[in-house]
Residue frames as qw, qx, qy, qz and C-alpha x, y, z in Angstrom:
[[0.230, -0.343, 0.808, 0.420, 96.74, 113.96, 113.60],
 [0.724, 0.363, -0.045, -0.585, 95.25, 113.02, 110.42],
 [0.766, 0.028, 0.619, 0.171, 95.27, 109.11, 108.95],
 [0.002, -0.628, 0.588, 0.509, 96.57, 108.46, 106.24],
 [0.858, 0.197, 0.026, -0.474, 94.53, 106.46, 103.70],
 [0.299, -0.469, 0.828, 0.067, 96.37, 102.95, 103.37],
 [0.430, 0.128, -0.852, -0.272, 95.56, 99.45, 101.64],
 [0.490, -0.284, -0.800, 0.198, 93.98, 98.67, 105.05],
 [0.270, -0.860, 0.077, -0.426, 92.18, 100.25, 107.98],
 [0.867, -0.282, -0.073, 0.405, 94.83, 98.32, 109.88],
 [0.437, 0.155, -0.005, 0.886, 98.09, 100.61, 108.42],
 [0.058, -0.644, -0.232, -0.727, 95.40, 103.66, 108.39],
 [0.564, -0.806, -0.075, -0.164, 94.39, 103.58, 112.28],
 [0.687, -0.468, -0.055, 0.553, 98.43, 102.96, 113.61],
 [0.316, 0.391, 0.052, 0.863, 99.19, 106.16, 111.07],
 [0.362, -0.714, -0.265, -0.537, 96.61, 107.62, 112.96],
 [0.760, -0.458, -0.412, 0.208, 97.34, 106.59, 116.49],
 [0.163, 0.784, -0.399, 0.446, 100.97, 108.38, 116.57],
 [0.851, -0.445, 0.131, 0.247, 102.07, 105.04, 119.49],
 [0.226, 0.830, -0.473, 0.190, 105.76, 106.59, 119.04],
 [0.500, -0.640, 0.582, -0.041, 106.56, 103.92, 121.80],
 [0.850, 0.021, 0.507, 0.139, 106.39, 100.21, 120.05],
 [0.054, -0.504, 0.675, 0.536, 108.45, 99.16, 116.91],
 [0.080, -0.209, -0.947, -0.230, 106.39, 96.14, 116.41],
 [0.645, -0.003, 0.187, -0.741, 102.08, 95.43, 116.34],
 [0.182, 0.055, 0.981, -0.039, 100.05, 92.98, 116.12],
 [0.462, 0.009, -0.361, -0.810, 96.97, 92.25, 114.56],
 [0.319, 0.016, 0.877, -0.359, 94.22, 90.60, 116.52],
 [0.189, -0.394, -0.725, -0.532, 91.08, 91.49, 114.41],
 [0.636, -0.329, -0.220, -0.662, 87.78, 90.68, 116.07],
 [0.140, -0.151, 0.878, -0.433, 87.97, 89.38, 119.89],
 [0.120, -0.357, -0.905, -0.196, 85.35, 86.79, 120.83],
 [0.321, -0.457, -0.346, -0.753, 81.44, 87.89, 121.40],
 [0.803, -0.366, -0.454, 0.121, 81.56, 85.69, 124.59],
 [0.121, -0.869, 0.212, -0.429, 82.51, 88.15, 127.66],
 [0.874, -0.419, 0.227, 0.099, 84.33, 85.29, 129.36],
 [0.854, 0.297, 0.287, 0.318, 86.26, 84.85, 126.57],
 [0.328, 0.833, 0.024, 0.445, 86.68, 88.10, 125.54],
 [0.400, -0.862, 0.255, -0.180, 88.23, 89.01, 129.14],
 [0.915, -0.115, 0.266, 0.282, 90.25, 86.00, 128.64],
 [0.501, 0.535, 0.293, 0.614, 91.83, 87.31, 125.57],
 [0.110, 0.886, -0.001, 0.450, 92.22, 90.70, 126.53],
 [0.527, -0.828, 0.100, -0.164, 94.19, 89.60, 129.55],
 [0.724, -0.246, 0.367, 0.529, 96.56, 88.40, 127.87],
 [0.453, 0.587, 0.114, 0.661, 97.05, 90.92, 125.44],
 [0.112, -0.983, -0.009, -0.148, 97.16, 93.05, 128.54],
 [0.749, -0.579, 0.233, 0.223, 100.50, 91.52, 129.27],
 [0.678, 0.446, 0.270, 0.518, 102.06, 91.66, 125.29],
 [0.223, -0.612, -0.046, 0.757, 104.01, 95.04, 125.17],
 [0.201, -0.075, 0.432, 0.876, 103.66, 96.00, 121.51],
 [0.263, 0.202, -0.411, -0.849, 101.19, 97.51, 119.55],
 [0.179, 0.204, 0.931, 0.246, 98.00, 95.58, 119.03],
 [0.400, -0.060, -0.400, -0.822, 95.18, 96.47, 116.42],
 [0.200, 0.315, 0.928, -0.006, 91.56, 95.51, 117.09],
 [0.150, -0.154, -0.457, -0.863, 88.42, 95.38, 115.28],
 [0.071, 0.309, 0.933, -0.169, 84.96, 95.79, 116.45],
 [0.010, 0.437, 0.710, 0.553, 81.55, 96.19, 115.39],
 [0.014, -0.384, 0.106, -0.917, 79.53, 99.05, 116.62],
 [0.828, -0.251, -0.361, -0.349, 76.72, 96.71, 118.21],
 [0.858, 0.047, -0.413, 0.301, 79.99, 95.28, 120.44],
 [0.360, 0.619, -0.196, 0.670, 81.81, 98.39, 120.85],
 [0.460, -0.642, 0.040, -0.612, 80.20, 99.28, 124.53],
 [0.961, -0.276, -0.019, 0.013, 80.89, 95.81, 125.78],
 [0.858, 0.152, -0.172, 0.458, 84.32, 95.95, 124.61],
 [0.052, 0.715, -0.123, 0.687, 85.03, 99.27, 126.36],
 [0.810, -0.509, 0.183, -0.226, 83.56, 97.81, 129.76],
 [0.953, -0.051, -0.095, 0.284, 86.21, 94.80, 129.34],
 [0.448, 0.534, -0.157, 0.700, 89.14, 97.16, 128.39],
 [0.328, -0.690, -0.059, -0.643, 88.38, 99.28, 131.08],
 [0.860, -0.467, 0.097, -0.183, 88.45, 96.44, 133.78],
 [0.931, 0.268, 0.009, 0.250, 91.34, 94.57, 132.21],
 [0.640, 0.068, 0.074, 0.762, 93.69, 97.51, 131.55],
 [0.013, 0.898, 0.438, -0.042, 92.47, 100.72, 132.91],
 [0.344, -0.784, 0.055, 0.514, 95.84, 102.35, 132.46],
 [0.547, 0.079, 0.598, 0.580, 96.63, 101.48, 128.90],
 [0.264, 0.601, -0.156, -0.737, 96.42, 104.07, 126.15],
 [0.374, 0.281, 0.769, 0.435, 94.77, 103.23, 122.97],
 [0.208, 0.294, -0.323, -0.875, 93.34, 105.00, 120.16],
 [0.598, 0.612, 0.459, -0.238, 89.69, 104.52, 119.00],
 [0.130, 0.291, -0.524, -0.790, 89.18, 105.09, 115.11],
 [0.549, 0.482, 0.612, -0.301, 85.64, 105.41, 113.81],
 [0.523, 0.824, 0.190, -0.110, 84.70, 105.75, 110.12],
 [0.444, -0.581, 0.328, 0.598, 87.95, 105.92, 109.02],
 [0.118, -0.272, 0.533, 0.792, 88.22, 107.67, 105.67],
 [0.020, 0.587, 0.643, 0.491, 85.45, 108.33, 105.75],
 [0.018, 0.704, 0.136, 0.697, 83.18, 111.70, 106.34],
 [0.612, -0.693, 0.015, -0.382, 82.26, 111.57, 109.84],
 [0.791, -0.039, -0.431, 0.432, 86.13, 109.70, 110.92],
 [0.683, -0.716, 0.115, -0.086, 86.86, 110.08, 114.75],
 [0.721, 0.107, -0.488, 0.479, 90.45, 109.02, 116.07],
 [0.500, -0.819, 0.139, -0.244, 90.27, 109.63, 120.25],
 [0.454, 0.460, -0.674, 0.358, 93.03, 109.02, 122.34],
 [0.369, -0.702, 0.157, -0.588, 92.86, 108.28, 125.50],
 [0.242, -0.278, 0.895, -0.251, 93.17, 105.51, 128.69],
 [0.355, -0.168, -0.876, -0.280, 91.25, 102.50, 128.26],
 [0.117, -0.372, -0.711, 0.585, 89.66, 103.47, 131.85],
 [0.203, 0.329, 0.011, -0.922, 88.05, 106.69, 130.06],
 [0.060, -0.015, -0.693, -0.718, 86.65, 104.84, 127.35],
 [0.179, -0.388, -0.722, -0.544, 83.29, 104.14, 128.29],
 [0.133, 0.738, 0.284, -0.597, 82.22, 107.61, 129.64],
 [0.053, -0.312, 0.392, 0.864, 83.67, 108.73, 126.48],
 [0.101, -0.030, -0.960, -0.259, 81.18, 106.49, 124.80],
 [0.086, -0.653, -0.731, 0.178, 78.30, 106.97, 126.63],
 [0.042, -0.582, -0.164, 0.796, 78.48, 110.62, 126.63],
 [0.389, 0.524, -0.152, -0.743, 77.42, 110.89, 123.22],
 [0.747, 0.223, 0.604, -0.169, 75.12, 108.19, 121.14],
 [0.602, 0.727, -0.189, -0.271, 76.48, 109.19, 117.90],
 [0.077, -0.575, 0.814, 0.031, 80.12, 107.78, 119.13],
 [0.668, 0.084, 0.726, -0.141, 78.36, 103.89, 119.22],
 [0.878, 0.427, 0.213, -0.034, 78.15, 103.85, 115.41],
 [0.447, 0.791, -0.396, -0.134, 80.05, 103.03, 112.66],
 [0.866, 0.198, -0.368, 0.274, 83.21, 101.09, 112.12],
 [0.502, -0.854, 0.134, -0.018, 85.71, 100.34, 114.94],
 [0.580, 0.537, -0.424, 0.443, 89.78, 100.34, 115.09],
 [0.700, -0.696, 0.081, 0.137, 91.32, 99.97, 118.78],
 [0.624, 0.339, -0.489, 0.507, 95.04, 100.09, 118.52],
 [0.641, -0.754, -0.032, 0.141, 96.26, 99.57, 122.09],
 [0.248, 0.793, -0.470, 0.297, 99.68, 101.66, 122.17],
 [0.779, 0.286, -0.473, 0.297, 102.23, 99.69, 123.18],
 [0.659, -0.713, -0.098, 0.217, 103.64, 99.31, 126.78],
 [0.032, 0.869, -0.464, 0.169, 106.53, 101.86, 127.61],
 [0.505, 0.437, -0.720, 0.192, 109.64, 100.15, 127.94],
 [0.115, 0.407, -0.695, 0.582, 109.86, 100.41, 131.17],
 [0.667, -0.020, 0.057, -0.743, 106.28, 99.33, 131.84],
 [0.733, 0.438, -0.446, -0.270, 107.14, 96.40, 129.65],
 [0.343, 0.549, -0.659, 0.383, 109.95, 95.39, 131.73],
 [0.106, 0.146, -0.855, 0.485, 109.51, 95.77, 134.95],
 [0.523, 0.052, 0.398, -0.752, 105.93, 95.00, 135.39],
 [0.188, -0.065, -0.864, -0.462, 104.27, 91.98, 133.87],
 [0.011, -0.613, -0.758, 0.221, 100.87, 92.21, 136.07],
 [0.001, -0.464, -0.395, -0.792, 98.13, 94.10, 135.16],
 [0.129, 0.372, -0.467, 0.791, 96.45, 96.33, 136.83],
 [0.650, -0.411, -0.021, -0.639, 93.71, 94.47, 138.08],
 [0.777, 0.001, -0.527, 0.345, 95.90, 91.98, 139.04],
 [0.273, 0.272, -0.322, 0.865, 97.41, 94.58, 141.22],
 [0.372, -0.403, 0.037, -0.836, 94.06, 95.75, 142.65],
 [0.840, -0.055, -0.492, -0.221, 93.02, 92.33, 143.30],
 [0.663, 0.227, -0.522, 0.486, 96.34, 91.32, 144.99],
 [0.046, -0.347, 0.456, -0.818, 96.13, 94.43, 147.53],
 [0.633, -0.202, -0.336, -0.668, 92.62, 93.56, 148.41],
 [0.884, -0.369, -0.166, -0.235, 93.50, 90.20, 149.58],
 [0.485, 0.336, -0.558, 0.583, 96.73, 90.77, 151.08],
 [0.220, -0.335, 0.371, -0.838, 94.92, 92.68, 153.90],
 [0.595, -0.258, 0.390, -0.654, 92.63, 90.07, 154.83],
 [0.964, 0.125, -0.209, 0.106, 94.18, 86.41, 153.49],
 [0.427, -0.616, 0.467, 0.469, 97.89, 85.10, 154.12],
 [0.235, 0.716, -0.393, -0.527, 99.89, 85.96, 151.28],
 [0.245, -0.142, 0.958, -0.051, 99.93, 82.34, 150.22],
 [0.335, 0.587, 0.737, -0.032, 96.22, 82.10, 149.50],
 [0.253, 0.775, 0.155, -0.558, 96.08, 85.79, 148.37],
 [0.052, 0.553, -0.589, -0.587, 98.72, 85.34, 145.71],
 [0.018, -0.067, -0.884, -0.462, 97.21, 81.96, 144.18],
 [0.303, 0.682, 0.657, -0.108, 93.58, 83.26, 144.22],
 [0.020, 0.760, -0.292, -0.580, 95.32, 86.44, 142.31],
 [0.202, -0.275, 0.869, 0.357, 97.06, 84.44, 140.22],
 [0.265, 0.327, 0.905, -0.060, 93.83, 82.05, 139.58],
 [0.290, 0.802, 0.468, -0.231, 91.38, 84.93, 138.83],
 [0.103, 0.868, -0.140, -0.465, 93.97, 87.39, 136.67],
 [0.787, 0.508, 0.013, 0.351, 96.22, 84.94, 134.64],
 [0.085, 0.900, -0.409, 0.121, 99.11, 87.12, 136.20],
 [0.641, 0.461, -0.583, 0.194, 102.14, 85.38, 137.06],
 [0.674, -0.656, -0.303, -0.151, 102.54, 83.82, 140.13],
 [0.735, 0.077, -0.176, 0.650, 106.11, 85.03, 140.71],
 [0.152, 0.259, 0.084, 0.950, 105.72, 88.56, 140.17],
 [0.637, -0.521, -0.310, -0.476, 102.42, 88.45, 142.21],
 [0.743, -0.581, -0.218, 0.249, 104.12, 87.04, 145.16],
 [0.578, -0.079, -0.107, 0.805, 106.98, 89.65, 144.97],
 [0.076, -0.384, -0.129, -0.911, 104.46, 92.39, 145.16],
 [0.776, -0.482, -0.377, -0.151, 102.68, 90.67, 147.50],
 [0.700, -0.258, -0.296, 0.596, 105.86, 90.76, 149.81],
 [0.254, 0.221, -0.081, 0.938, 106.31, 94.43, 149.05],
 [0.465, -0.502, -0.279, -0.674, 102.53, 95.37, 149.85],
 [0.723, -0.579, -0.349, 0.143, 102.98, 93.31, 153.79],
 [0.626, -0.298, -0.131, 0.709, 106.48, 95.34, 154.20],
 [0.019, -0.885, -0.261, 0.385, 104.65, 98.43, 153.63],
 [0.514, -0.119, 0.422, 0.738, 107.27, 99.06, 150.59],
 [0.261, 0.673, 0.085, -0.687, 106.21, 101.90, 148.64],
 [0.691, 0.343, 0.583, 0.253, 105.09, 101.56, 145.03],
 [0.369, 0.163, 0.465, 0.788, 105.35, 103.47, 141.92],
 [0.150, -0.673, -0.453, -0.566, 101.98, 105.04, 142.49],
 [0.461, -0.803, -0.274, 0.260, 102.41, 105.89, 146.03],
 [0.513, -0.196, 0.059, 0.833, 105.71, 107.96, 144.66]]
């Protein structure tokens, strides 16, 4: 898919993207430089279903990939380097992929960055509000806490919800089968 030059590299990287799922976006910009922070902030936008644009700097880019990666390793988003210009990039892919993609080839680290994270599927949207390291987390210390401590040191270390954590937390002791075991 080719972008479409725009007033903005905002409008130019979601022409580019092709997210077909969201209606709405958001514009974050530039997350903090602080990797506490920044994981803050990206864990809650891993819970926002629509559309959200970031920007980062090419010096950054590697760090934010690691976060993304940890945060939301199932989420699809679209890179966009250099847009409109000679040497523009637009990759799709999971947020888990991004930094091999990245590393595999030192030219990919420069230039200007676009992220749009594509929007959670509906159904994604719905019936999940934990992310998935929330989820990894959660199994982890079901198997060797009671569910009680496992869910509010979940809870404590992911920012997920402690509702929806302790009803997956029941399904994961009663051996209930998940979406990924189907």
């Amino acid at each position: 898919m080719l972008p479409l030059p725009g007033p903005s590299s905002v409008t130019t990287a979601l022409s580019a993207a092709g997210d077909t799922q969201g209606e709405d976006f958001r514009f974050v910009g530039f997350l903090s430089s602080k990797a506490v922070e920044r994981t803050a902030q990206l864990r809650e936008l891993a819970t926002r279903p629509e559309t959200t644009v970031l920007f980062e700097a090419p010096h950054r880019i590697a760090a934010l990939a690691g976060a993304l990666a940890e945060v939301m390793p199932a989420r699809s988003l679209s890179l966009c380097r250099e847009l409109t210009k000679q040497f523009e990039h637009v990759e799709t892919l999971d947020a888990e992929a991004l930094p091999g993609w990245l590393a595999a080839d030192p030219h990919r680290l420069r230039g200007e960055f676009v992220l749009v994270l594509h929007a959670l599927p509906a159904a994604a949207a719905e019936d999940s509000p934990m992310i998935a390291s929330a989820e990894r987390l959660l199994r982890t210390l079901v198997a060797a806490l009671p569910l009680k401590q496992a869910v509010a040191l979940t809870a404590e270390a992911t920012g997920a919800p402690r509702n929806a954590l302790y009803e997956r937390a029941l399904q994961l002791r009663s051996g209930a089968p998940t979406e990924d075991d189907a």
